[in-house]
FITI-140829 format. One line per 2 residues: number of its first residue (from 0); for each residue y negated, x negated, z of N, C-alpha, C, O. Coordinates in steps of 0.001 Angstrom, whole numbers, plus 500000, padded with zeros to 6 digits. Atoms other than C-alpha are relative to their C-alpha. Layout:
BEGIN
NUM	Y,X,Z,Y,X,Z,Y,X,Z,Y,X,Z; ... $
//
This chain:
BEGIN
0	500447,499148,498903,691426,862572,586078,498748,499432,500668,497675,500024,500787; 501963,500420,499543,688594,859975,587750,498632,500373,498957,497555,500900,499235 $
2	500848,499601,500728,686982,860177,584533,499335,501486,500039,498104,501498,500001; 500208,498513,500108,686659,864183,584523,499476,500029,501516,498493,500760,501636 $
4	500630,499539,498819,685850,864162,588195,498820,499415,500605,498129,499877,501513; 501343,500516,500131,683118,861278,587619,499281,500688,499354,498228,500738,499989 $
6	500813,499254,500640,681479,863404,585263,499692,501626,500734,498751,502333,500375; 499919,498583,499434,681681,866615,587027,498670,499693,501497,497689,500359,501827 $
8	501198,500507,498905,679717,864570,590167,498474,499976,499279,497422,500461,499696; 501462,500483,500688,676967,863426,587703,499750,501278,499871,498783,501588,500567 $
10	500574,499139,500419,676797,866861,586298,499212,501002,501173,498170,501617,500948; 500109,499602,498939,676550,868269,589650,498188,499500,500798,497309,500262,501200 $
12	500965,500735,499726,673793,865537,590692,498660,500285,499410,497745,500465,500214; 500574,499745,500573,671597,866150,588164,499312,501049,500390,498149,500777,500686 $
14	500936,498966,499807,670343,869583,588875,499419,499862,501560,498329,500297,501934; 500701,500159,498337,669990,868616,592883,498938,498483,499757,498448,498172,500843 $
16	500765,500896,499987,667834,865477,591788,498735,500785,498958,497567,500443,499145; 501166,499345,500908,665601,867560,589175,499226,501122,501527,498018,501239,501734 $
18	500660,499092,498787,665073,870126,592591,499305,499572,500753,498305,500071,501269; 500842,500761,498747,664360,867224,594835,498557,499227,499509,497482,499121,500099 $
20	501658,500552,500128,661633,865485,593090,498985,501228,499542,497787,501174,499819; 501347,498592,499803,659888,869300,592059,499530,500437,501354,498522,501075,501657 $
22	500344,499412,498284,660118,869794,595938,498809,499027,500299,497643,499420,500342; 500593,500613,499443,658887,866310,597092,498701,499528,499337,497928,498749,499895 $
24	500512,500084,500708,656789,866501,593948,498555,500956,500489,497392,500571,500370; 500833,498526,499599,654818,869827,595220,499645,499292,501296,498425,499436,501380 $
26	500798,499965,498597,653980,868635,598713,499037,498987,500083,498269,498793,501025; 501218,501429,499864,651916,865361,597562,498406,500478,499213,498236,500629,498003 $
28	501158,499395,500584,648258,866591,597145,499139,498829,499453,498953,497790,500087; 501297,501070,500799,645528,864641,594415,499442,499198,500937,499313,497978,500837 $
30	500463,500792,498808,644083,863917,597711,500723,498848,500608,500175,497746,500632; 499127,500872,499390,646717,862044,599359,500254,498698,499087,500542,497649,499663 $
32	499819,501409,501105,647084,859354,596351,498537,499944,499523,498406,499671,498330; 501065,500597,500555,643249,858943,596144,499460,500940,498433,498507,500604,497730 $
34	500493,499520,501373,642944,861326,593011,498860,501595,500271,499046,502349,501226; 500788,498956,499710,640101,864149,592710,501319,500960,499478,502390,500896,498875 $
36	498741,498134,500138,641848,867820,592687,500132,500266,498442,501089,500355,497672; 499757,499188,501776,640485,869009,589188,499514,501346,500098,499379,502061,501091 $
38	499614,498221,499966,640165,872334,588194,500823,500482,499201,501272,500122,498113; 498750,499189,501059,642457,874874,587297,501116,499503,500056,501811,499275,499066 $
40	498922,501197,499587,644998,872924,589056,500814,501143,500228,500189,502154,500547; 499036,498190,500130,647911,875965,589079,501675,499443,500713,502597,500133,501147 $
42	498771,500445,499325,650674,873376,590339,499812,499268,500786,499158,498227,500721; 499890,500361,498544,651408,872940,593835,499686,498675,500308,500624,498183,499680 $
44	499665,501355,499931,650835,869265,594695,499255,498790,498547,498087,498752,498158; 500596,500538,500927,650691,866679,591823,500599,500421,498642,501788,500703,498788 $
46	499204,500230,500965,651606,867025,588067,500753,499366,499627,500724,498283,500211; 499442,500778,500061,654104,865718,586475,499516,498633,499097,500341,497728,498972 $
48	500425,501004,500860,651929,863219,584124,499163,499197,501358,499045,497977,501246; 500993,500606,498891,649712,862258,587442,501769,499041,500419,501960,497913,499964 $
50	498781,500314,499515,653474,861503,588987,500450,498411,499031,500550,497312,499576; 499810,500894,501222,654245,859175,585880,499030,499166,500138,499443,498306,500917 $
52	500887,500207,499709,650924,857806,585876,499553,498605,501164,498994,497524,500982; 500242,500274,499084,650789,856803,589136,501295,499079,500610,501398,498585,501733 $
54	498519,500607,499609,654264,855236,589297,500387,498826,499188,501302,498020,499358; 499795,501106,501052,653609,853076,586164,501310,500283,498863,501804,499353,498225 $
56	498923,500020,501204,656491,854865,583680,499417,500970,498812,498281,501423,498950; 499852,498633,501171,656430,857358,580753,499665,501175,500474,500506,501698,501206 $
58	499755,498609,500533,655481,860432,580522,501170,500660,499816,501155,501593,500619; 498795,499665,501386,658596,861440,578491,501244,499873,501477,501794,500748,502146 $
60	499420,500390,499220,660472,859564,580787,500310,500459,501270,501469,500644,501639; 499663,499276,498533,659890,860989,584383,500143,501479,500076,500606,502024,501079 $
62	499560,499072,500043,659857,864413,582777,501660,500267,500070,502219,501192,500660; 498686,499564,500233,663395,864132,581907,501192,499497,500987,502394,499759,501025 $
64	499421,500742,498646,664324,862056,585029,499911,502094,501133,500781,502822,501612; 500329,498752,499505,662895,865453,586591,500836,501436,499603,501337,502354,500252 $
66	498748,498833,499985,664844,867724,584805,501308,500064,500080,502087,501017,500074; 498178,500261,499553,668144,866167,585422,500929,499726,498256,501970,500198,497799 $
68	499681,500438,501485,668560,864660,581754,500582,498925,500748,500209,498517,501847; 498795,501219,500048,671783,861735,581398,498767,498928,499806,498976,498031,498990 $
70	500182,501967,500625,669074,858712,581273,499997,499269,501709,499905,499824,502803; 500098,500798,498751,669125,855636,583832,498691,499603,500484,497585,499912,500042 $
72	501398,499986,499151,666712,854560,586090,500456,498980,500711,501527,499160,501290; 500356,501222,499321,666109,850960,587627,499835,500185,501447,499451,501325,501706 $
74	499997,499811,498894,666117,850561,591233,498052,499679,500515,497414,499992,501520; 501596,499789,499964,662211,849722,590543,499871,500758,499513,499912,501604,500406 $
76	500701,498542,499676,661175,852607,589231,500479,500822,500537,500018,501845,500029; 499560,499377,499524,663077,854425,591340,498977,499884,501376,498109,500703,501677 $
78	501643,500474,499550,660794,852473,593977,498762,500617,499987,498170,500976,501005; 501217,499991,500337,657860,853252,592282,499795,501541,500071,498799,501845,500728 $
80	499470,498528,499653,658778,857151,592263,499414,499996,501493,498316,500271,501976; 499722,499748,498646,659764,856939,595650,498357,499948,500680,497942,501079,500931 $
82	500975,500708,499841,656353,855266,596756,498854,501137,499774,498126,501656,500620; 501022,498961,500074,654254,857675,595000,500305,501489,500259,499418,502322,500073 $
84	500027,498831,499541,655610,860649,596091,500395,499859,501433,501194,500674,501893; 499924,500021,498677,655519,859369,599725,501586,500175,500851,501560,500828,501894 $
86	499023,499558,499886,659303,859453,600270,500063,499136,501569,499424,498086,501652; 499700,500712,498844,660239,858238,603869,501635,499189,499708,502366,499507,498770 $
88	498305,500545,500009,663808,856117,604297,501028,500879,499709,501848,500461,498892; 498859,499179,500037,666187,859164,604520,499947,500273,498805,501041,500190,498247 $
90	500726,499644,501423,664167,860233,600966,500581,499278,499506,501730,499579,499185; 499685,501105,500653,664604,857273,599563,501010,500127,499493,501103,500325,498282 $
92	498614,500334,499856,668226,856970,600163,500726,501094,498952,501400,500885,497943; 499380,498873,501019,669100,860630,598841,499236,499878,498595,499942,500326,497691 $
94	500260,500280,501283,666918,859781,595742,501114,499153,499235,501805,499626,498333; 498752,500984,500012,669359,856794,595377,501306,500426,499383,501922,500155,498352 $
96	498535,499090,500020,672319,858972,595876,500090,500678,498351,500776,500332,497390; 500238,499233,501039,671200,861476,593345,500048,499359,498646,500941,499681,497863 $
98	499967,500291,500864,670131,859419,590718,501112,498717,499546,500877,498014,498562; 498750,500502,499958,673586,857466,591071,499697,498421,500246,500538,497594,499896 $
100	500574,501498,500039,671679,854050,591793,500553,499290,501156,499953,499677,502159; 499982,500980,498365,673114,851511,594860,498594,499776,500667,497722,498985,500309 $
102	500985,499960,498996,670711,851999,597333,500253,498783,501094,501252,498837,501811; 500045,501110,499056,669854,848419,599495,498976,500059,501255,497963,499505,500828 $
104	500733,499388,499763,667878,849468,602248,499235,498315,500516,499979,497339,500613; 501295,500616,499855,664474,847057,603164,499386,500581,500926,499528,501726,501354 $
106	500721,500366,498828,662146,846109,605704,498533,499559,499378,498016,498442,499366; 501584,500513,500842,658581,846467,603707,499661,499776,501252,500309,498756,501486 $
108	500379,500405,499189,656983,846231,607248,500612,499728,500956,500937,498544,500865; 499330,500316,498416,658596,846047,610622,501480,500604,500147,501886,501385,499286 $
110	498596,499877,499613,661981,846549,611835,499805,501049,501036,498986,501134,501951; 500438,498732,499007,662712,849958,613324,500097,499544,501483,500398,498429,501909 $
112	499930,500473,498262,662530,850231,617275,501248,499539,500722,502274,499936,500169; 498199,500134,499577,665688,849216,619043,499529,500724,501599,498665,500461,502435 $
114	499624,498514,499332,666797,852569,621164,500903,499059,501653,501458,497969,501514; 499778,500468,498779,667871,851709,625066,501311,500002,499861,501942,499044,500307 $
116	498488,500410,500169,671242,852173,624235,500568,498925,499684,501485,498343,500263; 499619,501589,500808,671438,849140,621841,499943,499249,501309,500927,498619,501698 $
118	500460,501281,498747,670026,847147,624954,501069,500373,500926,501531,499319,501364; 499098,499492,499230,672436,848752,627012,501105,499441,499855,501547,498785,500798 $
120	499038,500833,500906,675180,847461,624846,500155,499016,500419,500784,498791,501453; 500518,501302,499667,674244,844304,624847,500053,499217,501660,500433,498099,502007 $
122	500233,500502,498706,673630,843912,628393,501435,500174,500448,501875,499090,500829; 498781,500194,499759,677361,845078,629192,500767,499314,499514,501834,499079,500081 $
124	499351,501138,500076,678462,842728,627439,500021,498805,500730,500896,497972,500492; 499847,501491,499476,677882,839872,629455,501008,500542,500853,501338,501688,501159 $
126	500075,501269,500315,679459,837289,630476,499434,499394,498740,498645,498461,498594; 499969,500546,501171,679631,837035,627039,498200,499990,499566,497418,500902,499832 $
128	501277,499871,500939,676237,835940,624988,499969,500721,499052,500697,500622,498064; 500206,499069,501138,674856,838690,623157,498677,500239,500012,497864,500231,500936 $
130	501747,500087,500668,671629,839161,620793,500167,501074,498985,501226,501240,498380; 499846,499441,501229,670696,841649,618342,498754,499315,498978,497708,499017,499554 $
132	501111,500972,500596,668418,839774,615434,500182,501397,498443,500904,502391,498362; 500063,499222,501150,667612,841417,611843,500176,498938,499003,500718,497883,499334 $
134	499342,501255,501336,668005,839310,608246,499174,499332,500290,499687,498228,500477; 501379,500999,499453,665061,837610,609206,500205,498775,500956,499663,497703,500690 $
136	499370,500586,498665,666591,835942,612485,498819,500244,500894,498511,499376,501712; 500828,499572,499151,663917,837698,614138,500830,500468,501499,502057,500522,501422 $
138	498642,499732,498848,665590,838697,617851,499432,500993,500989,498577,500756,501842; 500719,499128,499515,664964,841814,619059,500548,500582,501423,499954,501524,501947 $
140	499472,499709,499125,667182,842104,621966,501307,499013,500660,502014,498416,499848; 499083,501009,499505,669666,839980,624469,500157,499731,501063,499056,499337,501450 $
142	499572,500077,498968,671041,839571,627472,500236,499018,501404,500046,497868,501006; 500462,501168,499430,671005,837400,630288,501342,498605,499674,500921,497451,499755 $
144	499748,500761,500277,673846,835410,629401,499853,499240,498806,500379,498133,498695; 500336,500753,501342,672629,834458,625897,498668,499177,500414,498400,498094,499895 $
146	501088,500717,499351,669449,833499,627885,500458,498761,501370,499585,498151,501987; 499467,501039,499419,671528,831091,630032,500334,499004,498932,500575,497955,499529 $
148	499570,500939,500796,672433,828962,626780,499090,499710,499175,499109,498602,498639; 500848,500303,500622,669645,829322,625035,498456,500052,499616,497751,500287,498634 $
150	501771,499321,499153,666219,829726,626730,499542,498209,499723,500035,497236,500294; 500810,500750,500357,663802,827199,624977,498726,499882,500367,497826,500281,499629 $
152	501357,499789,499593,660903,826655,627093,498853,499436,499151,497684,499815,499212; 501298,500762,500890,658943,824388,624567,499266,500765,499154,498052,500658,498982 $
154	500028,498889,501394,658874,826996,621826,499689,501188,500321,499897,501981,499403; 500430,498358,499664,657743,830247,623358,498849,500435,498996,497808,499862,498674 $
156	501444,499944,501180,655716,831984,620782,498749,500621,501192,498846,501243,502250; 500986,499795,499532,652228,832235,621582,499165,501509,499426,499251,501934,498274 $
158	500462,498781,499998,650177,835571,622067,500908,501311,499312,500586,502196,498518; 499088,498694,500247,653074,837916,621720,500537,500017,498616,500701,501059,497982 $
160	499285,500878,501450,654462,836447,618656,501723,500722,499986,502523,500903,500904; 498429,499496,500324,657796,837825,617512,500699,499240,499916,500468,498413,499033 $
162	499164,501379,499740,660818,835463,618691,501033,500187,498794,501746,501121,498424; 499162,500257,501266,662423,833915,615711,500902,498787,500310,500606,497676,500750 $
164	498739,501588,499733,666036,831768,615850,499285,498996,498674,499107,497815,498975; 500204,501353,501153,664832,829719,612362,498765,499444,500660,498698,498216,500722 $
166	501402,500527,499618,661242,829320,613887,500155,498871,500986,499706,497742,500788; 499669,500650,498853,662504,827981,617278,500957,498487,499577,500746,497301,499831 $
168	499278,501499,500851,665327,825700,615230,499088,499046,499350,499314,497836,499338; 500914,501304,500931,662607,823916,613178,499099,499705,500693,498415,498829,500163 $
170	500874,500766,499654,660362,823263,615492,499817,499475,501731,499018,498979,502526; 499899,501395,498529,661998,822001,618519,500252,498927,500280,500592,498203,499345 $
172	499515,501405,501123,662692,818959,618984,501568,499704,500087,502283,500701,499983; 498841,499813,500249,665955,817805,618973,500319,499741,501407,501441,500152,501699 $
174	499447,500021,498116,666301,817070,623053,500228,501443,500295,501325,501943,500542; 500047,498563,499813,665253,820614,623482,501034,500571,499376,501977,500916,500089 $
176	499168,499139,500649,667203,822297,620660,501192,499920,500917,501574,498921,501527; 498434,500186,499574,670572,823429,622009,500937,499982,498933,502040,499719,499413 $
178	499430,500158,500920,672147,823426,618689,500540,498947,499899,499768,498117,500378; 499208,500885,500435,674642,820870,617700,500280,499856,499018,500773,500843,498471 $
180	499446,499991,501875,675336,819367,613960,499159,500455,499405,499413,500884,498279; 501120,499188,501013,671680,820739,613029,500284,499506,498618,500312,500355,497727 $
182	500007,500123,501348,672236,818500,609903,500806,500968,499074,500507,501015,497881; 499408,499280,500717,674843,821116,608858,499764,501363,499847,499695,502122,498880 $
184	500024,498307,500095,674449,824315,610131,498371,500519,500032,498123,501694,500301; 501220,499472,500692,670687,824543,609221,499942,500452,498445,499470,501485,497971 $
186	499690,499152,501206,671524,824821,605854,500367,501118,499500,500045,501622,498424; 498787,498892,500075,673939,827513,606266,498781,501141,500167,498362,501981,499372 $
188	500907,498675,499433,671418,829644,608394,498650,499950,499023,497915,500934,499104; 501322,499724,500901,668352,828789,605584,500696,501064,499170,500391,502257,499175 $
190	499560,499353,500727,670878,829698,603003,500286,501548,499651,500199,502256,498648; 499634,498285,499544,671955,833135,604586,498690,500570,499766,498563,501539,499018 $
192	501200,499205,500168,668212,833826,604925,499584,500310,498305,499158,501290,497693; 500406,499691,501574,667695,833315,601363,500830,501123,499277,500417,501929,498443 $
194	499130,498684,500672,670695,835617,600497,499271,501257,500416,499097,502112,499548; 500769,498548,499628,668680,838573,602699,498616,500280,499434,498059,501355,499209 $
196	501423,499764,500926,665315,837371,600972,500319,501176,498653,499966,502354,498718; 499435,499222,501279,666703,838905,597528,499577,501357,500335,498779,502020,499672 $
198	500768,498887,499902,666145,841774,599118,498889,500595,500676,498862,501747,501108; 501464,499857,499804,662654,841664,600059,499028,498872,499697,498054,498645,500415 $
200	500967,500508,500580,661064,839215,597905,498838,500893,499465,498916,501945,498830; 501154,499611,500311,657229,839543,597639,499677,501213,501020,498737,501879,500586 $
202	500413,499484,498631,656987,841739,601224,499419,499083,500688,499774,497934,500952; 501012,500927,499643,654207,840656,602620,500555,499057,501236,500389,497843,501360 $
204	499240,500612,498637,656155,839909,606006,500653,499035,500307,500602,498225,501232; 498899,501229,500335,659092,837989,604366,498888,498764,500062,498588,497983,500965 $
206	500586,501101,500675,656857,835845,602222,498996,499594,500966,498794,498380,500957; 500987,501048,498849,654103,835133,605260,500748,499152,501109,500257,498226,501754 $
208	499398,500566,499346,656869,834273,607125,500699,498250,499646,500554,497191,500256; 499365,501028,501126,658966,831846,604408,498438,499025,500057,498465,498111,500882 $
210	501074,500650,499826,655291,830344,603993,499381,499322,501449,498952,498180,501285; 500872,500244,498944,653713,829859,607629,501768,498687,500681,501782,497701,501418 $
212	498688,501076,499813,657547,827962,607999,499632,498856,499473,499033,497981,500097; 499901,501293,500513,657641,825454,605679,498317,499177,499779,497885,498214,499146 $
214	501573,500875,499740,653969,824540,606420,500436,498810,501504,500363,497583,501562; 499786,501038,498975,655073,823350,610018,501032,499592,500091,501253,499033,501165 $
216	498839,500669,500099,658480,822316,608944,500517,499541,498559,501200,500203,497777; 499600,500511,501506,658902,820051,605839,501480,499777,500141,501995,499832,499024 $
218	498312,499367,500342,663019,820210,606664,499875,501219,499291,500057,501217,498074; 499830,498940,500351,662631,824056,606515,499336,500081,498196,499952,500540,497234 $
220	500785,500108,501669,660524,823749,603039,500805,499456,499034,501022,500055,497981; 498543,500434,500797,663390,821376,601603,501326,501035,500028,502126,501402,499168 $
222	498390,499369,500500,666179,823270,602296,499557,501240,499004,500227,501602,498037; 500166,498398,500887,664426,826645,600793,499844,499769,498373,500294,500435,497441 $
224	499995,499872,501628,663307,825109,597552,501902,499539,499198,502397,499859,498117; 498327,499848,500041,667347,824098,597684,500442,501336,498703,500901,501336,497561 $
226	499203,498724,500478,668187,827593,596771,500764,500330,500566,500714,501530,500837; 498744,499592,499354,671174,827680,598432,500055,501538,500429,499069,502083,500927 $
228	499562,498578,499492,672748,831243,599173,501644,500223,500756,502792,500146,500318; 498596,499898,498967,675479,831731,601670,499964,501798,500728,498995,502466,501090 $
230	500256,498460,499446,676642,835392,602942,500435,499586,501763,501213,498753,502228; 499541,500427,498616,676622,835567,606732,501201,500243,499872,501831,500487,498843 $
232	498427,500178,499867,680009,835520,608637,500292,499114,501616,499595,498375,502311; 500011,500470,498736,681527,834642,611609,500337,498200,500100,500917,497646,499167 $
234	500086,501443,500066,681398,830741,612699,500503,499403,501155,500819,500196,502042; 499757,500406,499028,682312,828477,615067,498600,498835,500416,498218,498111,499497 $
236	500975,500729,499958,679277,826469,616823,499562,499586,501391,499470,500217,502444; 500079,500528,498679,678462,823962,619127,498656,499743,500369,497758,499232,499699 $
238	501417,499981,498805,675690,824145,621837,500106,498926,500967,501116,498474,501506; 499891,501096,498379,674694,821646,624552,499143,500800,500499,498415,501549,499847 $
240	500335,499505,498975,673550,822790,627712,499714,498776,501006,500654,498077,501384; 500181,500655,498767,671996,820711,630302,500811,499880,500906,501358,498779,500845 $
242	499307,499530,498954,673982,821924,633405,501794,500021,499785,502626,499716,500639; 498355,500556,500145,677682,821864,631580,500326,499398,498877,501462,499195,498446 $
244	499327,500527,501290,677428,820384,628588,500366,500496,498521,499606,501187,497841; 499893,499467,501776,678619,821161,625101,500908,500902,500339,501777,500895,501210 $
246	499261,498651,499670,679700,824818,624326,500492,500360,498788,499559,500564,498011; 499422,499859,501068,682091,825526,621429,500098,501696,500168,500754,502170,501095 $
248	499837,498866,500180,681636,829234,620428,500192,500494,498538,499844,500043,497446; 499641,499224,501376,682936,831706,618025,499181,501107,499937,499462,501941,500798 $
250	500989,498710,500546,680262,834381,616731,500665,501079,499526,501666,500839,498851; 499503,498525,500111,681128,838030,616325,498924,500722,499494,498126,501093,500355 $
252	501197,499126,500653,678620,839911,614096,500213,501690,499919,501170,501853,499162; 499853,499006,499878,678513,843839,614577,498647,500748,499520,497546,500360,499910 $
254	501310,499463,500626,675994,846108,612691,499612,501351,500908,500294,501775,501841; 500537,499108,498712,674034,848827,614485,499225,501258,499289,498046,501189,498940 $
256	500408,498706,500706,673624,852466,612912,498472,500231,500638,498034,499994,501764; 501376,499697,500207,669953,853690,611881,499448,498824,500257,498543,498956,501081 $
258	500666,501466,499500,668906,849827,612250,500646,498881,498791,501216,497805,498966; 499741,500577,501460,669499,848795,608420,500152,498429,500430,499458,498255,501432 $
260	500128,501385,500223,670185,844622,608228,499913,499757,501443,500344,498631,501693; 499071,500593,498447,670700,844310,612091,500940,499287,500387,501680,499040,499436 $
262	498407,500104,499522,673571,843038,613890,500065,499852,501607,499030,499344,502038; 499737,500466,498728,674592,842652,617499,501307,498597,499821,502484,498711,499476 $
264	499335,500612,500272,675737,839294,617460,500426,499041,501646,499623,498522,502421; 499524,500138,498536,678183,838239,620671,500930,498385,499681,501591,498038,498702 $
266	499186,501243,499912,679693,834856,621394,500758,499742,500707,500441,499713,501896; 499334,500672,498838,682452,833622,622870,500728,498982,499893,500881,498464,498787 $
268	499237,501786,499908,684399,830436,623706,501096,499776,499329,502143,500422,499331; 498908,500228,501205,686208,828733,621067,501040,499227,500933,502065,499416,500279 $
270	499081,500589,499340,688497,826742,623589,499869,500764,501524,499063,501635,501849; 500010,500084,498530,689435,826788,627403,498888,499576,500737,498342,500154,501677 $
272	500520,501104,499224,687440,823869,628237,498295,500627,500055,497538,500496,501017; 501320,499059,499974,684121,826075,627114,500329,501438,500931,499699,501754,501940 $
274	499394,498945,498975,685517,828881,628827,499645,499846,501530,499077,500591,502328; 500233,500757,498147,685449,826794,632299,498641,499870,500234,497896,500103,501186 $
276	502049,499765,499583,681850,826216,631185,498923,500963,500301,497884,501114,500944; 500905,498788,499895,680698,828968,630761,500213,501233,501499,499422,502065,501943 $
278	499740,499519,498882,682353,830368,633749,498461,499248,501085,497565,499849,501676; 501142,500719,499287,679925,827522,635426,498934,500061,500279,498340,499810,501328 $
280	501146,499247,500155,677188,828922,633945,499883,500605,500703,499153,500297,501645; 500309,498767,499422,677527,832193,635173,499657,499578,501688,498650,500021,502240 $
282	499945,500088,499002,678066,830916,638458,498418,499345,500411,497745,499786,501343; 501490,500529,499744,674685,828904,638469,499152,501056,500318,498443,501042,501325 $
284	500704,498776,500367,673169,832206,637524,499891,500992,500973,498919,501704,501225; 499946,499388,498215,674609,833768,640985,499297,499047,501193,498531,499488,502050 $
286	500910,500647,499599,673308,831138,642486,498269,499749,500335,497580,499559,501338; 501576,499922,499939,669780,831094,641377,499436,501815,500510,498454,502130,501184 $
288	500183,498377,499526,669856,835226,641869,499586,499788,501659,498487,499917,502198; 499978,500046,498641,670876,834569,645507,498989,499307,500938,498742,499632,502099 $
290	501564,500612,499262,667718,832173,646417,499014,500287,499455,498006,499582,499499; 501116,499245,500689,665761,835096,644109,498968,498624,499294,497757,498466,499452 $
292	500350,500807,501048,665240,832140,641644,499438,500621,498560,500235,501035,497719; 500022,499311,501417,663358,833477,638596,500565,499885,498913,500270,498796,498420 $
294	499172,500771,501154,665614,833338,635543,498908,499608,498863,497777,500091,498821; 501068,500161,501196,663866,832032,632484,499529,501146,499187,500143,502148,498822 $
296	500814,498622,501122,661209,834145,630321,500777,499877,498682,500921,498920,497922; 499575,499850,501353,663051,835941,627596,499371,499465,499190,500119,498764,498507 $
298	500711,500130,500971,660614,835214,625475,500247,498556,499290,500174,498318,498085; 499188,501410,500364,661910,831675,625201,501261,499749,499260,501705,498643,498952 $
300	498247,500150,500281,665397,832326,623955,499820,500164,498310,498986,500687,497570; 500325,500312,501904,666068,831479,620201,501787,500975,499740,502711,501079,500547 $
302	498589,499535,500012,669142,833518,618377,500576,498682,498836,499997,498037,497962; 499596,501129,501295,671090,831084,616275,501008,500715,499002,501512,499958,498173 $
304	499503,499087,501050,672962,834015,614174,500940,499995,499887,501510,500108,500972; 498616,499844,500106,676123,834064,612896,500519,499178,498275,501698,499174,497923 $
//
């Protein structure tokens, strides 16, 4: 019965993936990919040999991809498709679908916007420390109690620099860092990054990033040629704090619809005795409010992930 009702999907698939690339096929003009028009041009958009062509496959090949013929298709040229017929993310995805391929979704340039709600989120959460970061450990959002534990004044990036937890880890020093056990749990967090590289090796973003690292951090440069691959996950991890001391927390990772490779990641106290601290915290935090003490510039705060 799966068998007969797997085949019945494919057969199904097929004619809605031969429709969708004649559609998204027709709206891309010679112009738009740099090509002169022609004459006697009689179909809408581009041909299907320009399409081929321009995508780096067969002839033969993307015709019969097009008409909804049984052959497979690579998640690169599927790519390469996608690409030249201008497909946006949602595109993409239903190409994916259609042509029965696991779709991984990527971050060729920037990480979408994060929506007031997310921040919203986030911010009701406190007490608790909460951050949202992308595979990158880039940190695009966070709250004031995650900025009570981990506001790095040394490390602020300069001229509007995008705040990164690996950036801030490798190049503070170790008074500053609030991390605890760096010898261990740097590995972990290179490793993880390398598991999310996989899927965006050779983006210009990743790779200037991976590079402009291990220039000012020969740790970070060792562990990467490592290899190591670890899948994130929740952890337990200890922080020092000036004001109370060492903070044993447990990480909570939560993903965040239309915001691919995200997470909202929230911490809280692995014992009592952090518990009391962090109570302490907070209380500092009423404190400095009440003599309209400025709290520290976000821009300082490192995420340390999950």
């Amino acid at each position: 019965m799966g068998d007969v009702t797997t085949m019945a999907t494919t057969q199904r698939r097929r004619p809605e993936l031969a429709a969708f690339l004649r559609s998204r096929r027709a709206r891309v003009t010679p112009a738009d990919v740099g090509m002169p028009p022609g004459l006697r041009r009689r179909t809408p958009g581009l041909r299907r040999e320009e399409v081929a062509q321009l995508s780096g496959v067969g002839v033969t090949w993307y015709t019969w991809l097009e008409q909804g013929r049984p052959i497979n298709a690579s998640p690169q040229v599927l790519d390469a498709v996608a690409r030249t017929l201008r497909l946006d993310q949602p595109e993409r995805e239903h190409l994916y679908d259609l042509a029965e391929v696991p779709y991984t979704h990527g971050f060729e340039s920037t990480t979408p916007a994060l929506g007031p709600a997310v921040q919203e989120i986030v911010d009701a959460l406190d007490p608790s420390p909460a951050v949202v970061y992308n595979a990158r450990y880039d940190i695009l959002a966070t709250n004031p109690a995650y900025r009570d534990v981990f506001f790095v004044p040394e490390t602020l990036p300069a001229g509007g620099a995008v705040r990164n937890a690996l950036w801030t880890l490798f190049t503070a020093s170790e008074e500053a860092c609030p991390l605890v056990f760096r010898e261990s749990e740097l590995p972990v967090m290179v490793a993880t990054l390398r598991a999310a590289y996989g899927r965006h090796a050779g983006e210009p973003v990743w790779e200037d990033f991976i590079r402009r690292l291990s220039e000012v951090s020969g740790h970070f440069a060792q562990l990467w040629r490592n290899g190591d691959v670890a899948p994130p996950g929740p952890r337990v991890k200890t922080f020092r704090h000036v004001a109370v001391g060492e903070l044993r927390m447990t990480s909570v990772s939560l993903s965040v619809d239309g915001m691919p490779e995200c997470r909202v990641v929230v911490y809280r106290p692995a014992d009592e005795e952090t518990s009391a601290r962090a109570a302490r915290l907070r209380e500092i935090r009423r404190q400095r409010r009440a003599r309209r003490i400025p709290p520290p510039d976000g821009n300082g705060i490192i995420d340390l992930g999950c």
